[in-house]
PAKEVEX-943576 format. One record per residue: x, y, z of N, C-alpha, C in turn. Coordinates in steps of 0.02 Angstrom, whole numbers, plus 50000, padded with zeros to 5 digits. Atoms other than C-alpha are relative to their C-alpha. Layout:
PAKEVEX-943576
<node <X Y Z> <X Y Z> <X Y Z>> ...
//
This chain:
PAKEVEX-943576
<node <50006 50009 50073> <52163 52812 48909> <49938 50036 49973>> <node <50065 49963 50046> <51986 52877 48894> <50019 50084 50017>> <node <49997 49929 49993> <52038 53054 48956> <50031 50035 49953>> <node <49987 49967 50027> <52137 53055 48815> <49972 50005 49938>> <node <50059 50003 50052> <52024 53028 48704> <49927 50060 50006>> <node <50051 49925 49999> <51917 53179 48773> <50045 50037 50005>> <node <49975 49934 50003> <52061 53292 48783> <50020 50029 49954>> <node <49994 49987 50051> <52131 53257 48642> <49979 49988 49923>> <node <50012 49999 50054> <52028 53192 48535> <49990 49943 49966>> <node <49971 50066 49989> <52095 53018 48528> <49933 49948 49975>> <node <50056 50052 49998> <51981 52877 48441> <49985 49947 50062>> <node <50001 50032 49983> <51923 52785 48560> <50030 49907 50005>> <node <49965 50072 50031> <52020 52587 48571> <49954 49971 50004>> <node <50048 50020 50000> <51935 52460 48536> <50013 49940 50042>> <node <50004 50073 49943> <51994 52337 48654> <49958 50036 50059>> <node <50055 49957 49933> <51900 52473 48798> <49910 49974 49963>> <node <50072 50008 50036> <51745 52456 48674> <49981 49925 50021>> <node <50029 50059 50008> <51743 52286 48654> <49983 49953 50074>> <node <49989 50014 49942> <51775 52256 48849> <49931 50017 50046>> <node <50071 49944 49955> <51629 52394 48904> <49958 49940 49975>> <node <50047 50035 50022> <51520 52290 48774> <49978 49947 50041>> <node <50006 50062 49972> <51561 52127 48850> <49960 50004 50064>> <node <50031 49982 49944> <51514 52206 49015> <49932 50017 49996>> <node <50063 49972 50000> <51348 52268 48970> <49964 49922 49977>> <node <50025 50087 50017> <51315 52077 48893> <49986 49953 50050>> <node <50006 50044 49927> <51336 51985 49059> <49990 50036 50050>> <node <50026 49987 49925> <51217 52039 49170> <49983 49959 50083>> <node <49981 50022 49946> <51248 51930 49293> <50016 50037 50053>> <node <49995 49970 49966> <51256 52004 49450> <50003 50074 50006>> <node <50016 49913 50041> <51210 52197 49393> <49931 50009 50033>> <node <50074 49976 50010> <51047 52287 49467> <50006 50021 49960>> <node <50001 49968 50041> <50959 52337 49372> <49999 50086 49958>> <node <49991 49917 50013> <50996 52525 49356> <50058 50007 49981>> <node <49937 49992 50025> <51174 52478 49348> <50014 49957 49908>> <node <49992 50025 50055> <51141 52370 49186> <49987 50041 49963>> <node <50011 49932 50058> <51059 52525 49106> <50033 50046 49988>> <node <49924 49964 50011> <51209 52609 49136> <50036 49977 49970>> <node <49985 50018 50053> <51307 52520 49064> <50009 49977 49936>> <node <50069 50002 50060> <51190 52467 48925> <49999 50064 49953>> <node <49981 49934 50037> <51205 52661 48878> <50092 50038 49976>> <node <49905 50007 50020> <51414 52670 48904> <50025 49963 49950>> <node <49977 50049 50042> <51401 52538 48789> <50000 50010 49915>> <node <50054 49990 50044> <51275 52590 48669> <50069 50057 49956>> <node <49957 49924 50019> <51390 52772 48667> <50082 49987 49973>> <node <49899 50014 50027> <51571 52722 48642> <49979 49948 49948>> <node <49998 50043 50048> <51523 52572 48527> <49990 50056 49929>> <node <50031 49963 50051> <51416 52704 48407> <50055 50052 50000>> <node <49940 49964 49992> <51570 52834 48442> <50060 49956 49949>> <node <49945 50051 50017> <51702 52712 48395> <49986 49968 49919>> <node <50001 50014 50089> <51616 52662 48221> <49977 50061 49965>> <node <49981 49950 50027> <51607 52847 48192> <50051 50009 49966>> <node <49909 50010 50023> <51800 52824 48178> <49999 49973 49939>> <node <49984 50031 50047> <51786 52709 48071> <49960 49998 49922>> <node <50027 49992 50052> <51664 52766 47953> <49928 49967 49979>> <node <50095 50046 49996> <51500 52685 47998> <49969 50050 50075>> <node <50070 49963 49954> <51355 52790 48078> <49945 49971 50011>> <node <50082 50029 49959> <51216 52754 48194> <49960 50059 49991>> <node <50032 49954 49976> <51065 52855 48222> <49975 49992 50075>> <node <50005 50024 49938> <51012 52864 48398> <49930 49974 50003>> <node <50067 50044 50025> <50837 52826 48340> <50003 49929 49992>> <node <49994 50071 50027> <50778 52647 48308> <49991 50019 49899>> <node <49989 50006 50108> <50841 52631 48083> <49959 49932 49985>> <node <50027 50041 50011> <50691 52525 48055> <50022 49966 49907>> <node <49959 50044 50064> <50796 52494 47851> <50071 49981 50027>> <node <49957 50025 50005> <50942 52453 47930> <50008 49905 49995>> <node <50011 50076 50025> <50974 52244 47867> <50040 49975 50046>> <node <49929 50011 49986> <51149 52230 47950> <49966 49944 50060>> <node <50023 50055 49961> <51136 52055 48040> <50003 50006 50079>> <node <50028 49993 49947> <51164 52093 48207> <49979 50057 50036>> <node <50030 49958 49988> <51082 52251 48219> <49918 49982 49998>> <node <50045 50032 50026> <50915 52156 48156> <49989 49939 50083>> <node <49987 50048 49941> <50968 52024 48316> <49998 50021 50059>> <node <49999 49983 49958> <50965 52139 48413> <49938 50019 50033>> <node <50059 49985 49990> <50793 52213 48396> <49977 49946 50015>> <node <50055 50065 50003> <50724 52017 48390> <50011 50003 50076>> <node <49989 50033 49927> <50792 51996 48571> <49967 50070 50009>> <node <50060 49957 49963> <50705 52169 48622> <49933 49991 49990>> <node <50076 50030 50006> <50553 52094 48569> <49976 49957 50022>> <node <50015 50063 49960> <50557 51940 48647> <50010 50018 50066>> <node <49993 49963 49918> <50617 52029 48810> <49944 50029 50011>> <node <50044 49936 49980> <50490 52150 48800> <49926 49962 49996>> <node <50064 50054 49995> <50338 51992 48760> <50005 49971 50090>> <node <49988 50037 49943> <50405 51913 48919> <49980 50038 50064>> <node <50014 49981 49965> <50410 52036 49029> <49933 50060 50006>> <node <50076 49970 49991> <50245 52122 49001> <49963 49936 50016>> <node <50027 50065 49957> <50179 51936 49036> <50033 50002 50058>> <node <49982 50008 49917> <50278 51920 49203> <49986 50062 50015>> <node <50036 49953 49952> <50208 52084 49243> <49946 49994 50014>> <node <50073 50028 49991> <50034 52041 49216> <49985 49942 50064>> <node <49994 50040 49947> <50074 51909 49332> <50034 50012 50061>> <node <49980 49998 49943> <50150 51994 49461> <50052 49965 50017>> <node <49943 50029 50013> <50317 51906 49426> <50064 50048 49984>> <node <49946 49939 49995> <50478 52008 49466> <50062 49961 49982>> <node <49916 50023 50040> <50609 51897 49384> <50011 50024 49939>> <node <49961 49964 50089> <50733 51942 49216> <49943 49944 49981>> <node <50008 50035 50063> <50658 51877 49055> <50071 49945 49988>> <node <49966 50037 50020> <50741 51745 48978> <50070 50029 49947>> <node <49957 49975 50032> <50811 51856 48859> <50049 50032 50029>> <node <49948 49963 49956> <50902 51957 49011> <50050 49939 50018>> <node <49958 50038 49976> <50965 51801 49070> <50049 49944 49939>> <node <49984 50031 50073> <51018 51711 48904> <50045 50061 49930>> <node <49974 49955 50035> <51100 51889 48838> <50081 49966 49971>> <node <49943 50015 50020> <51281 51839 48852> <50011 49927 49938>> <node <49983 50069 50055> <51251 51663 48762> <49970 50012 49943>> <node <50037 49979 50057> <51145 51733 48646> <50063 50066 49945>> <node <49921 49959 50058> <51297 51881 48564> <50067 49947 49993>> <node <49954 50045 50019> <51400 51722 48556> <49986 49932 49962>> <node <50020 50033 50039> <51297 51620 48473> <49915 50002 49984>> <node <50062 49993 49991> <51128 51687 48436> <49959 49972 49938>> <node <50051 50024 50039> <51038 51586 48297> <49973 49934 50061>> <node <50010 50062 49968> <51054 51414 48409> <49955 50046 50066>> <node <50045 50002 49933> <51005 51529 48573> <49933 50034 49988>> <node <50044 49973 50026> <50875 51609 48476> <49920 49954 50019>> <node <50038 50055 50009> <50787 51448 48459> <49965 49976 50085>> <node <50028 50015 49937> <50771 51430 48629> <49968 50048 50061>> <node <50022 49925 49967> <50717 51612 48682> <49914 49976 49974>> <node <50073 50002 50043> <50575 51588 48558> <49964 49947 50021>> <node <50029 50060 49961> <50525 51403 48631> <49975 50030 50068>> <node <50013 49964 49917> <50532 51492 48809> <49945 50043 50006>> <node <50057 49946 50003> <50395 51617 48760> <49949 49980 49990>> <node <50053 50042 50011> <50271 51487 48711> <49948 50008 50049>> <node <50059 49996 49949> <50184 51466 48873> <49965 50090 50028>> <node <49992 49949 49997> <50212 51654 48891> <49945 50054 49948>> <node <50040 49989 50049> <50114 51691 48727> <49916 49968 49996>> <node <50075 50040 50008> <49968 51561 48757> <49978 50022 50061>> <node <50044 49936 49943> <49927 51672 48924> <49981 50076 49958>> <node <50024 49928 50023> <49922 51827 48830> <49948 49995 49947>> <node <50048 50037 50056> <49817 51743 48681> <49967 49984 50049>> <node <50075 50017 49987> <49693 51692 48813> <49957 50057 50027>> <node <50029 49933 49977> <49652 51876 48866> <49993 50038 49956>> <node <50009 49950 50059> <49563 51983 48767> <50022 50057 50003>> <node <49968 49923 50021> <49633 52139 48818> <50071 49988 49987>> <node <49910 50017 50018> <49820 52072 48793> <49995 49969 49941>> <node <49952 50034 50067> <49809 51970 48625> <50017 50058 49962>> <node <49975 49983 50053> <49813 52116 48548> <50071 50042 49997>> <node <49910 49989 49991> <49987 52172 48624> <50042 49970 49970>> <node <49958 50062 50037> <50050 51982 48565> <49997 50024 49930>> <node <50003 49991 50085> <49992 52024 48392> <50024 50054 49967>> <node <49948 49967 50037> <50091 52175 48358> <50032 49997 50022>> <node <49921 50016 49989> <50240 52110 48460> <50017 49962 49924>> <node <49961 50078 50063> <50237 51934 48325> <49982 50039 49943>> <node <49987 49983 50038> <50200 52034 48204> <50063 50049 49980>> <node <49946 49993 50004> <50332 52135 48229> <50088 49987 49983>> <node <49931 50031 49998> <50445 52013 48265> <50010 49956 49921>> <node <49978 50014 50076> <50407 51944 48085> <50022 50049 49955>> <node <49987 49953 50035> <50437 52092 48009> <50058 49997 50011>> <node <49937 49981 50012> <50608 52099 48074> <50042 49953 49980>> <node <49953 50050 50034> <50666 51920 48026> <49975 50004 49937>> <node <50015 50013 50068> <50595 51949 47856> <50068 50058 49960>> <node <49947 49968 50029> <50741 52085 47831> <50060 49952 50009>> <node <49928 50030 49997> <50893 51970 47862> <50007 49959 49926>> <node <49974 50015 50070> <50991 51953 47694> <50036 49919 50006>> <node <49956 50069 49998> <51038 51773 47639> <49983 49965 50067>> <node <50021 50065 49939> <51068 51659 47764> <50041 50031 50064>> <node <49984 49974 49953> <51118 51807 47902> <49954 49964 50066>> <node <50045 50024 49957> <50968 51740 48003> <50042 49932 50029>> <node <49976 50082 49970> <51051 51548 48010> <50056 50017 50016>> <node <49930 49960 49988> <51227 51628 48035> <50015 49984 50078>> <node <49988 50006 49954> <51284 51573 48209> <50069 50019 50035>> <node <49929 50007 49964> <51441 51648 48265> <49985 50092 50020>> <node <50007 49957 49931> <51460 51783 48386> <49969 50065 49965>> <node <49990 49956 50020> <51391 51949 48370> <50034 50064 50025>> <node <49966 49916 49961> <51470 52150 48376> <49947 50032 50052>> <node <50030 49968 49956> <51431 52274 48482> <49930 50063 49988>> <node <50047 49960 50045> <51299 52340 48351> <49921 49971 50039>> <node <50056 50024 49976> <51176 52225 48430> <49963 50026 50059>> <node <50045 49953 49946> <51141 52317 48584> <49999 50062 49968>> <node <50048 49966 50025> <51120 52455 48493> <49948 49994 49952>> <node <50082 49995 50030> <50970 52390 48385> <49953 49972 50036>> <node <50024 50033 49938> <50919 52299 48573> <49973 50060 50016>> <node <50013 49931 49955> <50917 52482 48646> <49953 50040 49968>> <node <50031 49951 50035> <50849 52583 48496> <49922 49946 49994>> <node <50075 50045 50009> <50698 52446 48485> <49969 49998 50049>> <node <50032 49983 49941> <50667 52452 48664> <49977 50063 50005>> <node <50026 49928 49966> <50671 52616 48684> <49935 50042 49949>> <node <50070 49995 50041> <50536 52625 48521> <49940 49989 50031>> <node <50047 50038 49973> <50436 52499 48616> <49968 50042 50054>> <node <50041 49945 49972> <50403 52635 48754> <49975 50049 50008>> <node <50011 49920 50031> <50391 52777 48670> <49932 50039 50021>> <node <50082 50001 49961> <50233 52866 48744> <49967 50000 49932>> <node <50036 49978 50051> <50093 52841 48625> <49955 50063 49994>> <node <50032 49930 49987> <49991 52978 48551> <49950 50010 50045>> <node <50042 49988 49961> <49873 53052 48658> <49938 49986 49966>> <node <50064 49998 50010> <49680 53001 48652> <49961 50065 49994>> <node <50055 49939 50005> <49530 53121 48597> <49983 50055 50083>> <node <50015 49971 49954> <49524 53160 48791> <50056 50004 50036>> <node <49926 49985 49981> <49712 53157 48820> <50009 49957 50076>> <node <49981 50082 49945> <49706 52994 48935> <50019 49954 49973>> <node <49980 50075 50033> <49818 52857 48870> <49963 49914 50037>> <node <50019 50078 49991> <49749 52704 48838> <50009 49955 50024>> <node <49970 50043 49971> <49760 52541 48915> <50061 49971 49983>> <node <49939 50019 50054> <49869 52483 48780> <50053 50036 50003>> <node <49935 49964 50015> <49975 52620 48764> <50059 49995 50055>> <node <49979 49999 49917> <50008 52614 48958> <50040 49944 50021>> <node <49953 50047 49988> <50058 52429 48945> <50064 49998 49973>> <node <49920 50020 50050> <50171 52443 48804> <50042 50052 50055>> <node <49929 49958 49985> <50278 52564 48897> <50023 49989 50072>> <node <49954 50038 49938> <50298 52477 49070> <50058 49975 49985>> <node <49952 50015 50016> <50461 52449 49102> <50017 49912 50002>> <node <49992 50063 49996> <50544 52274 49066> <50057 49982 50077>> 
//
């Protein structure tokens, strides 16, 4: 089915889309090299597939885009990406909460929201007690207010499943988050810059 969709042209279906998606959602049993694979198969045919239909992505992170679970998606790369720069600091090689809470979270992510964000607590009051890390915390949460302050109406309280839009504003926010920063006056990145872009 997909061959004919590269030979001839063929929109992609969206029961394959919505299937890949699902797969890239439950990482359950996935290394992790194979989740980034499919994480990107996902990313590509989803953003392909609403070509079809008349809705475009950029492959960039669209820091105006509002659309509710594109907005849901970035919040969970932010909370992934708080977590596991704390369990690195600690020398802690397990998923984030957000890796492991993905699938319940695109099926009901205001309620599992609530409990991503509780989970980061103790997570946050280690990085708040180090002076060279609060100031990582403080443009993650600020961040992360910035992006619930775009959700229109009551998209934010909205609890029912989301599309496959959400890993791409998961992916395009991550992949912001490591972006190399600019280079220093002596072209040695900073401590800071160096943490933000460890991988999660």
């Amino acid at each position: 089915r997909l061959l004919q969709c590269i030979v001839d042209g063929q929109v992609v279906p969206r029961d394959l889309v919505v299937s890949v998606v699902r797969r890239a959602i439950n990482r359950v049993g996935l290394e992790h090299w194979e989740w980034e694979k499919y994480l990107g198969i996902a990313c590509a045919m989803f953003r392909g597939w609403s070509k079809s239909q008349g809705k475009e992505y950029d492959m960039a992170l669209e820091e105006g885009r509002t659309s509710r679970d594109y907005l849901y998606g970035r919040l969970l790369a932010v909370a992934d990406n708080i977590e596991s720069y704390a369990l690195t600091a600690a020398e802690n090689n397990r998923d984030t909460m957000a890796a492991r809470l993905m699938q319940r979270f695109a099926d009901r992510p205001f309620s599992t929201w609530r409990t991503i964000e509780l989970a980061l607590t103790p997570y946050k009051s280690r990085l708040r007690a180090s002076e060279k890390k609060a100031g990582f915390l403080w443009k993650r949460e600020k961040l992360m207010d910035e992006i619930q302050c775009k959700f229109l109406g009551d998209d934010f309280t909205n609890d029912r499943n989301l599309s496959g839009e959400f890993l791409l504003g998961f992916h395009c926010q991550r992949r912001d988050l490591f972006a190399p920063a600019p280079s220093t006056t002596n072209d040695q990145p900073s401590d800071e810059s160096t943490q933000e872009r460890e991988p999660s």
